[in-house]
mmCIF file of the N, C-alpha and C atoms, coordinates in Angstrom:
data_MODEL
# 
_entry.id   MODEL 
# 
loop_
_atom_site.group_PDB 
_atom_site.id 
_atom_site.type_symbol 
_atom_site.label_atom_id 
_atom_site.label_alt_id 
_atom_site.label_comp_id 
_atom_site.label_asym_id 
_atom_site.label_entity_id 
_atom_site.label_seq_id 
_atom_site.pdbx_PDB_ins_code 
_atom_site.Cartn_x 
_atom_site.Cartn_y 
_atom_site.Cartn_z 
_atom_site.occupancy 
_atom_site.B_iso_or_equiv 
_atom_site.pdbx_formal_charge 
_atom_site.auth_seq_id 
_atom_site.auth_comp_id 
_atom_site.auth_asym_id 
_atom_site.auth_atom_id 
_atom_site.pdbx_PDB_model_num 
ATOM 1   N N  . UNK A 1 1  ? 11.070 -36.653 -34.812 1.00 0.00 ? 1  UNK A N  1 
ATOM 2   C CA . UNK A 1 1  ? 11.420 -36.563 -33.398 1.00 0.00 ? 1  UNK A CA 1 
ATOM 3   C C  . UNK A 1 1  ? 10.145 -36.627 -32.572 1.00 0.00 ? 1  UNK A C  1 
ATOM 4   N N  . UNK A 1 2  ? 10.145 -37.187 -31.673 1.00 0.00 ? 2  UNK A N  1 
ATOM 5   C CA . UNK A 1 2  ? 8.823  -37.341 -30.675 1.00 0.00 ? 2  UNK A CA 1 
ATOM 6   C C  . UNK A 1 2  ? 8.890  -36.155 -29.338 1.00 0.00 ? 2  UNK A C  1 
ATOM 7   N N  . UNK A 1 3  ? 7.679  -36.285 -29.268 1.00 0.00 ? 3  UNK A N  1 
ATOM 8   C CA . UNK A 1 3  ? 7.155  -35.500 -27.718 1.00 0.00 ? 3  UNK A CA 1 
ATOM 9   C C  . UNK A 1 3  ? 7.873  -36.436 -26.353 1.00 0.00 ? 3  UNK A C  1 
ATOM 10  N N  . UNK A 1 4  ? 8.746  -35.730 -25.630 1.00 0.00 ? 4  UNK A N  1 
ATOM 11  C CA . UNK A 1 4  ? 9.083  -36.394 -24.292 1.00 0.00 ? 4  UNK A CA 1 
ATOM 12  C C  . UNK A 1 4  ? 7.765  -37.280 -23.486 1.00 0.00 ? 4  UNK A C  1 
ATOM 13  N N  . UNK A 1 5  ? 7.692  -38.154 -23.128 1.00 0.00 ? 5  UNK A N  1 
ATOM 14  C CA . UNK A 1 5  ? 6.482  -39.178 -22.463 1.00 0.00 ? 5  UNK A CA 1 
ATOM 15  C C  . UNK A 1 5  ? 6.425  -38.233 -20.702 1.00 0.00 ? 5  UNK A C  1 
ATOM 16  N N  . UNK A 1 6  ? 5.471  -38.285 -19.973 1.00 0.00 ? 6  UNK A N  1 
ATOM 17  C CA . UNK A 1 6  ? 5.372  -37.661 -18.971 1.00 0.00 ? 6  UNK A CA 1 
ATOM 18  C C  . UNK A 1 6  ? 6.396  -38.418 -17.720 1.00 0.00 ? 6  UNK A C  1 
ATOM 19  N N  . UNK A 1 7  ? 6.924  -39.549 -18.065 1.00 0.00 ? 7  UNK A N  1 
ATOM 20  C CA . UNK A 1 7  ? 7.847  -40.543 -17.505 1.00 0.00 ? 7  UNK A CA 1 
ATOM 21  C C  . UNK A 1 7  ? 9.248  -39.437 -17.861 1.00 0.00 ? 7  UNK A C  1 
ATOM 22  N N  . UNK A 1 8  ? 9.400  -39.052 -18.940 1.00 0.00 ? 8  UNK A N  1 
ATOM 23  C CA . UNK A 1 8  ? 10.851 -38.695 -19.442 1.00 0.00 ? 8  UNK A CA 1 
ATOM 24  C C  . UNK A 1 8  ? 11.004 -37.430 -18.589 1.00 0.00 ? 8  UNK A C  1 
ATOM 25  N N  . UNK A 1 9  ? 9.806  -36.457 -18.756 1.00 0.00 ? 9  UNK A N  1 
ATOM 26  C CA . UNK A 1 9  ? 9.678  -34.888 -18.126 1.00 0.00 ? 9  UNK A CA 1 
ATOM 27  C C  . UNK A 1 9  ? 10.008 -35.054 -16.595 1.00 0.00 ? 9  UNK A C  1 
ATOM 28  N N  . UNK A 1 10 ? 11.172 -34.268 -16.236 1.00 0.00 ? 10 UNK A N  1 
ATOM 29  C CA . UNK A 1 10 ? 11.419 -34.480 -14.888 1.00 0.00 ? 10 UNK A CA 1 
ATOM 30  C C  . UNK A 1 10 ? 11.056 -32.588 -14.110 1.00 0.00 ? 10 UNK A C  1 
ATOM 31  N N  . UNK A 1 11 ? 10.907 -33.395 -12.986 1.00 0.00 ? 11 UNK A N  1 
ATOM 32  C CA . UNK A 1 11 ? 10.426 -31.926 -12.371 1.00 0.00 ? 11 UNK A CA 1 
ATOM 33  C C  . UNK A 1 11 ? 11.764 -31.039 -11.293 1.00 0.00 ? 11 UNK A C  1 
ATOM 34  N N  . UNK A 1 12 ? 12.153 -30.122 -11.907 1.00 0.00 ? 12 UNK A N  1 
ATOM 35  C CA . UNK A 1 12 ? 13.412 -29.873 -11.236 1.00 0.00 ? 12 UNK A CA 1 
ATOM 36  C C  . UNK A 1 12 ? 13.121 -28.826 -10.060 1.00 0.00 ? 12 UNK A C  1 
ATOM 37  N N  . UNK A 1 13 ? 13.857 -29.115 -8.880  1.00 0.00 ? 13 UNK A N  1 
ATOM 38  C CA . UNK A 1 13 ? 14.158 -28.272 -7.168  1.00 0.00 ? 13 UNK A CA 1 
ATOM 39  C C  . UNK A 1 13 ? 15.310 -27.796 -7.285  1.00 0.00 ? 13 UNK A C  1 
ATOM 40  N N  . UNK A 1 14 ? 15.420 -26.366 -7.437  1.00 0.00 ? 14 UNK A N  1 
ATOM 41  C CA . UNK A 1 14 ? 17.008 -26.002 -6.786  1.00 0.00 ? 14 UNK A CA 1 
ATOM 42  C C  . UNK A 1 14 ? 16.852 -25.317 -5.618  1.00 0.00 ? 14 UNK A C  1 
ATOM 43  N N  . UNK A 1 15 ? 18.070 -25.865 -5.110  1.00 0.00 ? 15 UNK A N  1 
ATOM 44  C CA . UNK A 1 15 ? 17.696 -24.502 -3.400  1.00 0.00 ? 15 UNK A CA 1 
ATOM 45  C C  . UNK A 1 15 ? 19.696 -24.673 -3.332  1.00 0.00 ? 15 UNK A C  1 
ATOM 46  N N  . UNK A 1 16 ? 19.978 -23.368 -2.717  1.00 0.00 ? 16 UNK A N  1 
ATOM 47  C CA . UNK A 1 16 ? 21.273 -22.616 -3.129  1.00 0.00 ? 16 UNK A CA 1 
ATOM 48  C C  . UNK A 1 16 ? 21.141 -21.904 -1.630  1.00 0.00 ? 16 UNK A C  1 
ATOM 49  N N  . UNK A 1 17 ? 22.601 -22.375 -1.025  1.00 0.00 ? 17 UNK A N  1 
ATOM 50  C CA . UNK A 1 17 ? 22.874 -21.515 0.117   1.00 0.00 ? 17 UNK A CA 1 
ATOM 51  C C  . UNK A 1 17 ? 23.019 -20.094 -0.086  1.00 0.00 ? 17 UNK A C  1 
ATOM 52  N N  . UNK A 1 18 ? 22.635 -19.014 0.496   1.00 0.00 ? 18 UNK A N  1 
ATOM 53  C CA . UNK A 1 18 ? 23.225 -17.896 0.198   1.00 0.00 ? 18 UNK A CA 1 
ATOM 54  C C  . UNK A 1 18 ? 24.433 -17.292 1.207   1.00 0.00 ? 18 UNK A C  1 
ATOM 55  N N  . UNK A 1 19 ? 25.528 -17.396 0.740   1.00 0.00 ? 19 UNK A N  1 
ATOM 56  C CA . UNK A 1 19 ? 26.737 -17.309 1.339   1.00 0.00 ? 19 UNK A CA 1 
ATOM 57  C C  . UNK A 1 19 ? 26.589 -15.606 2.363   1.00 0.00 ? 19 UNK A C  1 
ATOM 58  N N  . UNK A 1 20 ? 27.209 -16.386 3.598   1.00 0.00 ? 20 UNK A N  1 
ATOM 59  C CA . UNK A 1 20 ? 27.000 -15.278 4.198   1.00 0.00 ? 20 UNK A CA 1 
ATOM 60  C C  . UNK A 1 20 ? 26.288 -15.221 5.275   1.00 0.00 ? 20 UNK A C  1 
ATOM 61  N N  . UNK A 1 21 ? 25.563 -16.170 4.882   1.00 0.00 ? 21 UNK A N  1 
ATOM 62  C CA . UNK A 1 21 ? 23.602 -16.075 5.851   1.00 0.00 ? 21 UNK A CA 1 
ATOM 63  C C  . UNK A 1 21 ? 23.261 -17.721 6.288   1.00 0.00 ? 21 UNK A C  1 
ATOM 64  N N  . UNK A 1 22 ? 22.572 -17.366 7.024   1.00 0.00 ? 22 UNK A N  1 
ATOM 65  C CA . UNK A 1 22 ? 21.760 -19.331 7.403   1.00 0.00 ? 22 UNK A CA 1 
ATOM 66  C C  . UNK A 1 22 ? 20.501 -19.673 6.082   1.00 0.00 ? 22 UNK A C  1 
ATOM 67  N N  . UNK A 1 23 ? 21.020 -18.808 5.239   1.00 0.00 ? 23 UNK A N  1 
ATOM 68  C CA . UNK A 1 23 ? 19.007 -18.791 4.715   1.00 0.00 ? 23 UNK A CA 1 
ATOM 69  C C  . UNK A 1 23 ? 19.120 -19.431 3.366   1.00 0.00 ? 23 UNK A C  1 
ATOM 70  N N  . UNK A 1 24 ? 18.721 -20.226 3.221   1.00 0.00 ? 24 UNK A N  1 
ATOM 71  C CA . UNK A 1 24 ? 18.461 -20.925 1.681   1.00 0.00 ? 24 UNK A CA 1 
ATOM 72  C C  . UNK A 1 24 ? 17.697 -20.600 0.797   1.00 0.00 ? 24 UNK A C  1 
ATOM 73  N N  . UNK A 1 25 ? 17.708 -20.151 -0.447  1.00 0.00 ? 25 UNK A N  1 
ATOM 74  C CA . UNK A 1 25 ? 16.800 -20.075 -1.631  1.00 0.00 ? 25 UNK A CA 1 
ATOM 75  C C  . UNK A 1 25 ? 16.669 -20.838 -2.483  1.00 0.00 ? 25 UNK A C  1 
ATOM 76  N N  . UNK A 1 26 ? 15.159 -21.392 -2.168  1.00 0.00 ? 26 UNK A N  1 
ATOM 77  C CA . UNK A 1 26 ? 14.728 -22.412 -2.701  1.00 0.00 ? 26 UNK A CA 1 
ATOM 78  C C  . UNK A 1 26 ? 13.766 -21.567 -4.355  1.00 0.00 ? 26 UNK A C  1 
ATOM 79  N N  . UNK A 1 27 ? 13.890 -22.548 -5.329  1.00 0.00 ? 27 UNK A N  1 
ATOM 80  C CA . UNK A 1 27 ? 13.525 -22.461 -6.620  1.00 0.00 ? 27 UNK A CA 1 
ATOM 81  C C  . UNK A 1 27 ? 12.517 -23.870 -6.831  1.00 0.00 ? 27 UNK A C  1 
ATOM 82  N N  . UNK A 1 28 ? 11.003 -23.594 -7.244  1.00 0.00 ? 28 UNK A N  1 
ATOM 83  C CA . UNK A 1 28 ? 10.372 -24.730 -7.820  1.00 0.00 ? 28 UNK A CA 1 
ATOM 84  C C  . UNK A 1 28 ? 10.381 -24.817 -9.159  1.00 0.00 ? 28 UNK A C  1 
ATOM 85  N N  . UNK A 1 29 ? 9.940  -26.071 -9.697  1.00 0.00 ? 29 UNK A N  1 
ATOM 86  C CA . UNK A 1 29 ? 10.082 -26.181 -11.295 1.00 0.00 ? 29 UNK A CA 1 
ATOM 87  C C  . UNK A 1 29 ? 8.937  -25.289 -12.016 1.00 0.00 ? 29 UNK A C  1 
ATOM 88  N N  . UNK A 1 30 ? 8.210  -24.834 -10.767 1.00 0.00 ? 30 UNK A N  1 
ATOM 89  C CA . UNK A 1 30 ? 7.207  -24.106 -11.756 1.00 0.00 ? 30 UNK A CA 1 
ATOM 90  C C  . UNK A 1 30 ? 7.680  -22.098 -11.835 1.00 0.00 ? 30 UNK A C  1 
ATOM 91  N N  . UNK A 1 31 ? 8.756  -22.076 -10.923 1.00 0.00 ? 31 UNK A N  1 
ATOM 92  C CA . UNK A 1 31 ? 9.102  -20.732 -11.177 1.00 0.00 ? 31 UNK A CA 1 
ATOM 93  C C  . UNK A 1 31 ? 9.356  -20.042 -9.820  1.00 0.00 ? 31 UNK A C  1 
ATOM 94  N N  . UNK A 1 32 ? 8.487  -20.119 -8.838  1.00 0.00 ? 32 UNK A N  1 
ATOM 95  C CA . UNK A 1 32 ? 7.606  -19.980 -7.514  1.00 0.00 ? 32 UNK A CA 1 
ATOM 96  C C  . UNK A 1 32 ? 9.201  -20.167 -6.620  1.00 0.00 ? 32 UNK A C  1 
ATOM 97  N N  . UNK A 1 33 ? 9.334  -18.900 -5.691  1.00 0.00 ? 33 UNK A N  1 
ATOM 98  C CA . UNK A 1 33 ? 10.598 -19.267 -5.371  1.00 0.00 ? 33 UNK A CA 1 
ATOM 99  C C  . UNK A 1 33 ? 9.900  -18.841 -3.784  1.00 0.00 ? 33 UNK A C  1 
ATOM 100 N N  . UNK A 1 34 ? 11.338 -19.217 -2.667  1.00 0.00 ? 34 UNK A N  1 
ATOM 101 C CA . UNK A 1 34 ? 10.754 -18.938 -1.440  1.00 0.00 ? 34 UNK A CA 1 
ATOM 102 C C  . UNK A 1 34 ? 12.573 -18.609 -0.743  1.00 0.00 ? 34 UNK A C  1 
ATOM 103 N N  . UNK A 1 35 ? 12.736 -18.406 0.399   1.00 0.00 ? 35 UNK A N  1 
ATOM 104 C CA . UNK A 1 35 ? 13.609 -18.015 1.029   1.00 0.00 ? 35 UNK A CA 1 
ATOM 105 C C  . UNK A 1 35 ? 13.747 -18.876 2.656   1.00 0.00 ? 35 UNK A C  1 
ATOM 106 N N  . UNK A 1 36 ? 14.461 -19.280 3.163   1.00 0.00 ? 36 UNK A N  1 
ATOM 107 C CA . UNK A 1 36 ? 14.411 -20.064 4.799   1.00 0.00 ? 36 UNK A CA 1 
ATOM 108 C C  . UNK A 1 36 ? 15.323 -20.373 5.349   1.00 0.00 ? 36 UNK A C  1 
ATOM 109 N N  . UNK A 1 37 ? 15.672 -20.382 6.998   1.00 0.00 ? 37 UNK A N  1 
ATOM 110 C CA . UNK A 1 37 ? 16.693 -20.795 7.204   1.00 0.00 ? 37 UNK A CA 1 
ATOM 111 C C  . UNK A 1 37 ? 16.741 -22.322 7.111   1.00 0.00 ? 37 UNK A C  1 
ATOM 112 N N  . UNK A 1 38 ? 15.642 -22.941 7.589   1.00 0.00 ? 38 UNK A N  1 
ATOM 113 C CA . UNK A 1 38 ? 15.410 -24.667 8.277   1.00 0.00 ? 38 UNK A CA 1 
ATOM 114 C C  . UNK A 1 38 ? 14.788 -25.190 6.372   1.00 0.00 ? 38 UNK A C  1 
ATOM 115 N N  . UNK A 1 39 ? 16.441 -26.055 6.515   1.00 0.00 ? 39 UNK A N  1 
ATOM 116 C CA . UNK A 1 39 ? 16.320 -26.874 5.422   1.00 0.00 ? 39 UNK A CA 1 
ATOM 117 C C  . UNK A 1 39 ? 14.935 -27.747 5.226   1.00 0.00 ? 39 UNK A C  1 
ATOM 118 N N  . UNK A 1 40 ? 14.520 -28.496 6.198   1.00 0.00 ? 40 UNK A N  1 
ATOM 119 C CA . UNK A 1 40 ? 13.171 -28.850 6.421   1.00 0.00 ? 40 UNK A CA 1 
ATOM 120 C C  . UNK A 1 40 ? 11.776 -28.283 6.156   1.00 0.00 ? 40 UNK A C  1 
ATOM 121 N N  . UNK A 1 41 ? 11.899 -26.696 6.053   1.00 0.00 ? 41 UNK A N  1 
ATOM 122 C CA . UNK A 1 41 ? 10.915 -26.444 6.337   1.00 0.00 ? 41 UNK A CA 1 
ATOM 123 C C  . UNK A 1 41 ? 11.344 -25.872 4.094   1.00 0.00 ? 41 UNK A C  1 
ATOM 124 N N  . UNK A 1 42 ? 12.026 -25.715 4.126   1.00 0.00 ? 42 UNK A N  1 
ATOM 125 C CA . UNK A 1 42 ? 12.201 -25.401 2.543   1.00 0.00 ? 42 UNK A CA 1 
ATOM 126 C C  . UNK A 1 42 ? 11.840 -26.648 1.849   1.00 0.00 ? 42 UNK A C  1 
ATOM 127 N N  . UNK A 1 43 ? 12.141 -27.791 2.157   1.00 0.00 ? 43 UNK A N  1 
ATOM 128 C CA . UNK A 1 43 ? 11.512 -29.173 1.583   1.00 0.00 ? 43 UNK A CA 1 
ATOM 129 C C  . UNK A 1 43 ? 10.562 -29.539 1.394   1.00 0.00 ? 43 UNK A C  1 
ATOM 130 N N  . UNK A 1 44 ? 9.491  -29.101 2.719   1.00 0.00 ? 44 UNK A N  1 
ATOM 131 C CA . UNK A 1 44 ? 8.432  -29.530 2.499   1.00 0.00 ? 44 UNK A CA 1 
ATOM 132 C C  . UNK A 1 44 ? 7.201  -28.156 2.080   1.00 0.00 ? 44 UNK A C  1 
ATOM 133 N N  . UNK A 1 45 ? 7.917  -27.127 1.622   1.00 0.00 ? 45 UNK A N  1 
ATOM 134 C CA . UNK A 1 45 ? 7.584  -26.025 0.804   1.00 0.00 ? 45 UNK A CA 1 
ATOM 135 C C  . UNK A 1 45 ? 7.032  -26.489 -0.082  1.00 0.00 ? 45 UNK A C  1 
ATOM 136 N N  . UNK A 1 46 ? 8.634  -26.748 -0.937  1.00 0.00 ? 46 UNK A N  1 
ATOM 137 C CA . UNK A 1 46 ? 8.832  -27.695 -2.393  1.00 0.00 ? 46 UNK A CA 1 
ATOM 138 C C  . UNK A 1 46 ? 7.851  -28.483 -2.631  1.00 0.00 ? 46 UNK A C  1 
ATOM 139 N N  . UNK A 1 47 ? 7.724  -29.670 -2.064  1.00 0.00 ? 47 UNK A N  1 
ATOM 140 C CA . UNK A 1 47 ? 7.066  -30.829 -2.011  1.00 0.00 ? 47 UNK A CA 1 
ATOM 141 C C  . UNK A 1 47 ? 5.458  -30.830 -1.618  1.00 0.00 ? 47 UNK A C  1 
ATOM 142 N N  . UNK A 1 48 ? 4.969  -29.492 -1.230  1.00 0.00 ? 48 UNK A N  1 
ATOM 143 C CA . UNK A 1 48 ? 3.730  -28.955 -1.078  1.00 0.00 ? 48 UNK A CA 1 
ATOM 144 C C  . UNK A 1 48 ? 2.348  -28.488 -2.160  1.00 0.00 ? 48 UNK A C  1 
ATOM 145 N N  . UNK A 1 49 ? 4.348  -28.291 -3.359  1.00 0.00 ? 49 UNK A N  1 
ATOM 146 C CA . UNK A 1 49 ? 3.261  -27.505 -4.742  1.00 0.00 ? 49 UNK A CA 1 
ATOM 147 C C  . UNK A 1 49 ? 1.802  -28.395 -4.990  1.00 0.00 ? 49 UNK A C  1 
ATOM 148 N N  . UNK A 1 50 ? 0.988  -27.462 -5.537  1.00 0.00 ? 50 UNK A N  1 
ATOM 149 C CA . UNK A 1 50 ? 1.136  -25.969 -5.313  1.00 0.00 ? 50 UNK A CA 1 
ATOM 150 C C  . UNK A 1 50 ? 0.313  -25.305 -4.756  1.00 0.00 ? 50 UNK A C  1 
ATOM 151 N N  . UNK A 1 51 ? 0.101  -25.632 -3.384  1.00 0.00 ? 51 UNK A N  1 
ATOM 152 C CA . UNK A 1 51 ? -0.573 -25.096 -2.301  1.00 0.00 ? 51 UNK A CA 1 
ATOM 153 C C  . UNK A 1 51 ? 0.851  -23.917 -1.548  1.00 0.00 ? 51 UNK A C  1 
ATOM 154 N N  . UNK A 1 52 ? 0.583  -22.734 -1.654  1.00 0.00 ? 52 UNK A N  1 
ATOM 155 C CA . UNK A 1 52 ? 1.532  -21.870 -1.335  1.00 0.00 ? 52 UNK A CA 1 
ATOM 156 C C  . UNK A 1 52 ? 2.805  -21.185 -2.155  1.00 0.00 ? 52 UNK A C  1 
ATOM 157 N N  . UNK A 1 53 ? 2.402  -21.551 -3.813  1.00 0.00 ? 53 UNK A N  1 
ATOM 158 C CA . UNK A 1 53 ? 3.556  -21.059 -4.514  1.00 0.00 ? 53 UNK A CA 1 
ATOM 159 C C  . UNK A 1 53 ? 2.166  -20.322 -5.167  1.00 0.00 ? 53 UNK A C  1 
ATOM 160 N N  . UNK A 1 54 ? 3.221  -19.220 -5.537  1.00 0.00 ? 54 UNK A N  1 
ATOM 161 C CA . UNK A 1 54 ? 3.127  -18.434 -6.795  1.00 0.00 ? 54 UNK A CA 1 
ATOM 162 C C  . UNK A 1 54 ? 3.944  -18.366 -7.860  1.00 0.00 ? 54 UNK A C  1 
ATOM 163 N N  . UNK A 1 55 ? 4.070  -18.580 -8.747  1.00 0.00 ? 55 UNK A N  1 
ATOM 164 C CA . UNK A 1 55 ? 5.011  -18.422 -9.263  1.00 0.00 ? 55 UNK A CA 1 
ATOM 165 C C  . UNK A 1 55 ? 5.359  -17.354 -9.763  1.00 0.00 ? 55 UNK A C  1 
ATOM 166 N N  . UNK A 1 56 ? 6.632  -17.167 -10.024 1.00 0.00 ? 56 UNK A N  1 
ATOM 167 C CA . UNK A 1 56 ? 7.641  -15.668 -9.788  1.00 0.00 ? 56 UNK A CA 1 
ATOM 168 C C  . UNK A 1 56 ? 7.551  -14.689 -8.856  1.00 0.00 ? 56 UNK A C  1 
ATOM 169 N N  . UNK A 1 57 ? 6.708  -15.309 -8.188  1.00 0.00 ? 57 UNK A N  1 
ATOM 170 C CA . UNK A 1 57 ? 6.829  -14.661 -6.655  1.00 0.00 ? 57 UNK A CA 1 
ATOM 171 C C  . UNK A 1 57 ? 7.794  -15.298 -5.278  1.00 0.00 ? 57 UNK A C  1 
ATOM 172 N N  . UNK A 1 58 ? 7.944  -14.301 -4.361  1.00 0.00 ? 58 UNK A N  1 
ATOM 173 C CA . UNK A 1 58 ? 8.987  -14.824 -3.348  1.00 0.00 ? 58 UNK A CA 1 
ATOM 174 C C  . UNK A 1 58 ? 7.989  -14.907 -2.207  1.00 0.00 ? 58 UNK A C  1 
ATOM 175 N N  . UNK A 1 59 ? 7.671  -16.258 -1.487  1.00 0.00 ? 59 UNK A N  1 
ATOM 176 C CA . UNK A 1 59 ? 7.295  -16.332 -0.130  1.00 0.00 ? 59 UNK A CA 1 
ATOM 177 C C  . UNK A 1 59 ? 8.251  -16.110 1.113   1.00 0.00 ? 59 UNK A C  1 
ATOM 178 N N  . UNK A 1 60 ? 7.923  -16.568 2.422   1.00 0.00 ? 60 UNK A N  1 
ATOM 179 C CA . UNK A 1 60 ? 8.381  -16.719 3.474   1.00 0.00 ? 60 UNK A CA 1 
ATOM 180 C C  . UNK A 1 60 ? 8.121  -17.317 4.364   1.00 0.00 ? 60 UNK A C  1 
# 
C-alpha cells in the first residue's frame, strides 16, 4: 500500500451554525477553532492559516 501523494491529502474546513445564535463555529484542518457572526470574516480566518490559529485553541 502506498503513502497518499500531497495532491491526494486534502485539507478539511468545517464551520457549523450554532442553532439558536447568529454565530458560526468554524474548525481548521489543523485543529485551531474560532467562533463569529460574519460568515466572511470566518472565511478569511480559515484561509489565513496560520497566521492567527492556535490550535486547540478558541479565537475571536
Amino acid at each position: 500500500m502506498s503513502t497518499p501523494s500531497a495532491a491526494a491529502r486534502r485539507e478539511v474546513y468545517r464551520i457549523d451554525w450554532l442553532p439558536g445564535t447568529d454565530a458560526l463555529h468554524g474548525t481548521c484542518h489543523c485543529g485551531a477553532e474560532n467562533t463569529a457572526e460574519d460568515p466572511v470574516r470566518m472565511w478569511e480566518w480559515m484561509l489565513a492559516h496560520p497566521e492567527g490559529h492556535q490550535p486547540g485553541g478558541t479565537t475571536s
